[in-house]
N, C-alpha and C positions, 0 to 999 in steps of 0.2 A: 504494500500500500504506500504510496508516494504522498507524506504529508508537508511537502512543500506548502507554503499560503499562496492562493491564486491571486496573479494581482489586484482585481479589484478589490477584493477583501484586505488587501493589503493596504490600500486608499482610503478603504473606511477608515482601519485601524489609525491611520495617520492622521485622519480627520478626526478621528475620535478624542486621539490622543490629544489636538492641539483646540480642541473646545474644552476640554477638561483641565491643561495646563493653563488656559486664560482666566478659567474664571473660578477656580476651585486654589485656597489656600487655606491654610491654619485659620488665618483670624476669617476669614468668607466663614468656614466651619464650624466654626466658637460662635457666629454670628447668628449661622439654620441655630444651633443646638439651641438657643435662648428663642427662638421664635416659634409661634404657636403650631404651626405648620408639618416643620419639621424636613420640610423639603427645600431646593434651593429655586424660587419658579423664576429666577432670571435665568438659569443655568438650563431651565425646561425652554423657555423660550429659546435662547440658544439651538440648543438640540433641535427644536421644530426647526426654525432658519434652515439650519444646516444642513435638513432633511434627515438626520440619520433617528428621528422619530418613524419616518414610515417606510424605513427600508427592507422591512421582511415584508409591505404591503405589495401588490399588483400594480404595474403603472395607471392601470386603467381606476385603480381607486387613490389615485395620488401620491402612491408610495415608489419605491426605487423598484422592486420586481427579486429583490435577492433572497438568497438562501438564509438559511440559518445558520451557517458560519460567518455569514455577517452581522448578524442580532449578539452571536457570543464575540465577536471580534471586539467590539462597542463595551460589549458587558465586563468583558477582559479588562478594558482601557481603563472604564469606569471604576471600576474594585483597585486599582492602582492607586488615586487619588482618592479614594471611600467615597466619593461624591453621592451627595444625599440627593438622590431624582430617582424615585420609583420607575425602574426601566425594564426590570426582567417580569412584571410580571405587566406591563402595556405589551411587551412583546408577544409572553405565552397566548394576552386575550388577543391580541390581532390577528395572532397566527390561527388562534382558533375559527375566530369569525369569519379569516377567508378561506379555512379550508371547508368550511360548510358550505351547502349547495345555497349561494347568495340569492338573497332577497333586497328588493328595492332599500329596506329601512337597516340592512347588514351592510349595503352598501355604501349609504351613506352616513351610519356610524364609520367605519373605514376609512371616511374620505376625510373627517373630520378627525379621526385617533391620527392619522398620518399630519395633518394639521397644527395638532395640538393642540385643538380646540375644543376635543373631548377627551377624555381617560376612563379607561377602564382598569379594573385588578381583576384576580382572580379568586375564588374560593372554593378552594380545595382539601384543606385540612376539616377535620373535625377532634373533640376530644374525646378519651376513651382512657378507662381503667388503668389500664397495660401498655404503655405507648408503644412496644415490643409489639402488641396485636392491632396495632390501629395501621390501617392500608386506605390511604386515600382514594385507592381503586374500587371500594369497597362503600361510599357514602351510606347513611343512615338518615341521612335529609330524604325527603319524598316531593315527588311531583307527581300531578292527577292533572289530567287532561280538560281540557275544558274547551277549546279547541285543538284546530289540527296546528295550530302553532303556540297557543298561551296555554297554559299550566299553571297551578298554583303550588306554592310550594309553600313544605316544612319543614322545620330544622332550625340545628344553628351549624354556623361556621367558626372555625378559631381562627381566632389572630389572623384577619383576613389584613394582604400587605397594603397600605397606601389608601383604605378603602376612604377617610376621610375625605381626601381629595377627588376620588373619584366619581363619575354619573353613573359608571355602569359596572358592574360586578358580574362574571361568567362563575354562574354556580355549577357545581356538579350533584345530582341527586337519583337516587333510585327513582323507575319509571316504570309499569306494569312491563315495558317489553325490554328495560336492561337499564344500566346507567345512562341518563346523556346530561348536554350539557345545558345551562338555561340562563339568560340574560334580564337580568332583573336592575331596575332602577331605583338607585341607591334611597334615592329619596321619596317615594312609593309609598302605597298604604300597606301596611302587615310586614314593614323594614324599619327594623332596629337596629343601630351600629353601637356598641357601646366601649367606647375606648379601653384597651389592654396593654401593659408593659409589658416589651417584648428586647431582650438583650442585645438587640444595637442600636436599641432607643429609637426607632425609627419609629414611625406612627400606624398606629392596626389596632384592628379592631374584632372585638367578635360581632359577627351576623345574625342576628335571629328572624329566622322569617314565619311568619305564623300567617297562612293566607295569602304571601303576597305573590304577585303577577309575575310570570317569567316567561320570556319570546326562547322557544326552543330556537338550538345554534346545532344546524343537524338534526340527525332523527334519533333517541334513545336506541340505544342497546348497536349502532353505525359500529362501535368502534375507537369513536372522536375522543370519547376520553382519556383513552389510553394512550392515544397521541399526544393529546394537550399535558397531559403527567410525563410521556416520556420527555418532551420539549423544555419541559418546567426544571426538570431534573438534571439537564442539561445547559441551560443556563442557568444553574446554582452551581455546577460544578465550574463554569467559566469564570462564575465571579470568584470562585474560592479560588481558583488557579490563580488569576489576578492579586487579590487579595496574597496567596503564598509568594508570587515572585517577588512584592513589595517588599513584606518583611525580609525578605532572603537578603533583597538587593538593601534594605535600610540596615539588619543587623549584621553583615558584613562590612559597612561604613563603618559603623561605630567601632568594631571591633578591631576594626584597621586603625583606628585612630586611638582610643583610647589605650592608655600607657600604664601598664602593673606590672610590678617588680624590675622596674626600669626596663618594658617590654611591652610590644601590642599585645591586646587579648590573643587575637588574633593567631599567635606566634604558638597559645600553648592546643597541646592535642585533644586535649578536654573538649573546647571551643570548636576545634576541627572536625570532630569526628560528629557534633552534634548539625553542623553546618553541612555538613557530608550528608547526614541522611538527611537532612530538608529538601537538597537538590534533589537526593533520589527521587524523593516523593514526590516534587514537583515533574520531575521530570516522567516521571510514573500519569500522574494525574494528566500533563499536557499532552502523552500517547493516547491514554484513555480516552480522554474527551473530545478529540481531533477522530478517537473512532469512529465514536459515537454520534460526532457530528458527519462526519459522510456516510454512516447508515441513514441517517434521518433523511438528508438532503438528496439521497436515493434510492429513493426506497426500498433500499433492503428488505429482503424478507422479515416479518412480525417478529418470530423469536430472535434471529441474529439480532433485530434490533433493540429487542427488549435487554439483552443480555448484555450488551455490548452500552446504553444506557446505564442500567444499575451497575456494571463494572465500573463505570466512572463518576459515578455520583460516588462509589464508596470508596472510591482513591481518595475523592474530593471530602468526606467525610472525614478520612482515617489519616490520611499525609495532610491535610489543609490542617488541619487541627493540633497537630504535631506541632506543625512548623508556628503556629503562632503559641502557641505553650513555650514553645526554644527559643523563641524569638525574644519572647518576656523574661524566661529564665537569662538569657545569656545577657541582657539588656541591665540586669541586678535588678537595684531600686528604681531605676529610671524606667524602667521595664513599667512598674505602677503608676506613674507617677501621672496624673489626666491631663496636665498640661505640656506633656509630652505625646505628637500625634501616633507612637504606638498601639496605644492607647484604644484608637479607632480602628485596625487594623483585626485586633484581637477580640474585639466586643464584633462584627462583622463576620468574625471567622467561626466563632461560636456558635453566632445565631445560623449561618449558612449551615451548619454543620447536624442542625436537628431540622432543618425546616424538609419539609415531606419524608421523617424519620430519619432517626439516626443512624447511625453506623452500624448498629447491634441491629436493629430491624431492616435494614438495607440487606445485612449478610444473610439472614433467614431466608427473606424474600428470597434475595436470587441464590444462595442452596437450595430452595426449594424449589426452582425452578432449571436448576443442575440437575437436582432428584428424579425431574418430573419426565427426563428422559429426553431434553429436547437442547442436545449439545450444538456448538457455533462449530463449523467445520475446521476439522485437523484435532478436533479434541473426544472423536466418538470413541479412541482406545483406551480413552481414560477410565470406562464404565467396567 
């Protein structure tokens, strides 16, 4: 497999990167954290300008027409600078919305997400007993037909991302004929958002809907949701790669620099050896994820891509989380200290790190789906 970056995606990256060095610094970020919001909306404006808002979108609904290695290329840039702009999950609802069989009013929700003149999140999680048995695949929220496109739904959602700022929320709910997916307006009758602390302080909310209207995105039991989860999953793993190269690339600064026992840290093997496995794992995670993103972007078959997904969501789990734990360790006190921007890196990496399960339920899931007899080719001697 040739994971060179194709050049376009390589342009995004560049453009991504140089919207994010302009407008994203320390004090910009000390500025969101004190603000009600929680987000940076000059830095959204930006992003629309730039277009790289509606660049997993269709030219025909105002967006660039690209893949999903361009939505993580963005996601990547972004987790470098921790830049507060609810991005991955505009993506995952975009991505959803145009992969469903479009409707006039799908459309031009699309025309407007690419815009940024409307936002959507997603809501995908629920809570459960056992967080070890909670599978987002799996919703306990209900939808009942009431036409061939609106439905009503029940439930709640957890810690739904960004949903304060957003108009539209892509729910997932059981359906007499399977999961699908349903677009409900945030601020609607039988929609409660009720704010929740969530560990990179970002802003979210749980959902309750009791009654309230949802325009199905697709047809229940299509499929669509196991896309929109595998997609989701995969850009969290981009931001966490992201997210790991920073730290790598900050606490190797430091530790170049900083002078004990009339020596850089840097010099002793202690230091080495733990800066040695961060790379592995990044370097682990950025094979994964680069698989897993040309499974998606062609359409690999179902299982290879399922597999080839949670492989890299659990690199991105298991090494991303590593490396900001080392990052903090090797960093000493300064490693704690909140007015050092480590600080954001590691609150970022933790929260990536549980969000659609963690580590311990990522590895169950795809063991059981090792179990289940359904191996990615070159691996059927392993049984």
């Amino acid at each position: 497999m040739d994971f060179s970056e194709d050049e376009v995606v390589t342009d995004v990256r560049r453009l991504a990167n140089d919207v994010f060095k302009r407008r994203v610094s320390e004090d910009r970020l000390r500025l969101i954290d004190a603000s009600s919001s929680g987000h940076d909306e000059a830095l959204w404006d930006d992003l629309a300008r730039s277009g790289l808002l509606g660049i997993g979108i269709g030219e025909a609904n105002g967006g660039a027409g690209l893949g999903w290695s361009a939505c993580c290329a963005v996601l990547e840039e972004q987790a470098r600078f921790v830049a507060p702009v609810p991005l991955w999950p505009h993506y995952v609802g975009a991505q959803a919305i145009s992969s469903a069989n479009g409707t006039r009013h799908g459309k031009q929700i699309l025309r407007d997400i690419a815009a940024g003149t409307a936002r959507v999140t997603v809501a995908l999680e629920e809570y459960s007993a056992s967080p070890a048995a909670a599978d987002p695949a799996t919703p306990t929220c209900t939808a009942s037909p009431v036409s061939e496109e609106s439905w009503l739904l029940r439930g709640q959602k957890a810690a739904v991302p960004a949903i304060s700022t957003a108009q539209h929320v892509l729910v997932s709910a059981a359906a007499p004929a399977g999961v699908g997916l349903f677009l409900v307006d945030r601020n609607g009758p039988g929609v409660r958002n009720d704010s929740v602390p969530v560990t990179d302080r970002g802003p979210a909310g749980d959902l309750t809907l009791d009654g309230a209207t949802g325009l199905a995105v697709g047809a229940p039991g299509d499929g669509l949701p196991m896309s929109v989860l595998a997609h989701a999953r995969v850009a969290l793993a981009a931001l966490q790669l992201g997210v790991t190269e920073s730290v790598i690339t900050r606490t190797a600064a430091y530790l170049s620099a900083r002078i004990q026992f009339g020596r850089p840290l840097g010099t002793f093997q202690a230091a080495q050896h733990q800066m040695a496995d961060c790379y592995i794992g990044a370097e682990a995670m950025r094979t994964t994820l680069w698989q897993a993103i040309d499974c998606l972007d062609n359409d690999h078959p179902g299982r290879s891509t399922e597999l080839a997904v949670r492989v890299a969501k659990w690199w991105a789990d298991s090494a991303g989380l590593a490396a900001v734990f080392a990052a903090v360790h090797l960093h000493g006190g300064l490693g704690v200290d909140v007015d050092y921007p480590l600080h954001r890196y590691f609150l970022w990496g933790k929260q990536l790190a549980v969000t659609l399960g963690g580590r311990g339920a990522g590895l169950a899931q795809l063991g059981a789906l090792l179990a289940s007899g359904h191996l990615p080719s070159g691996l059927e001697s392993v049984r």
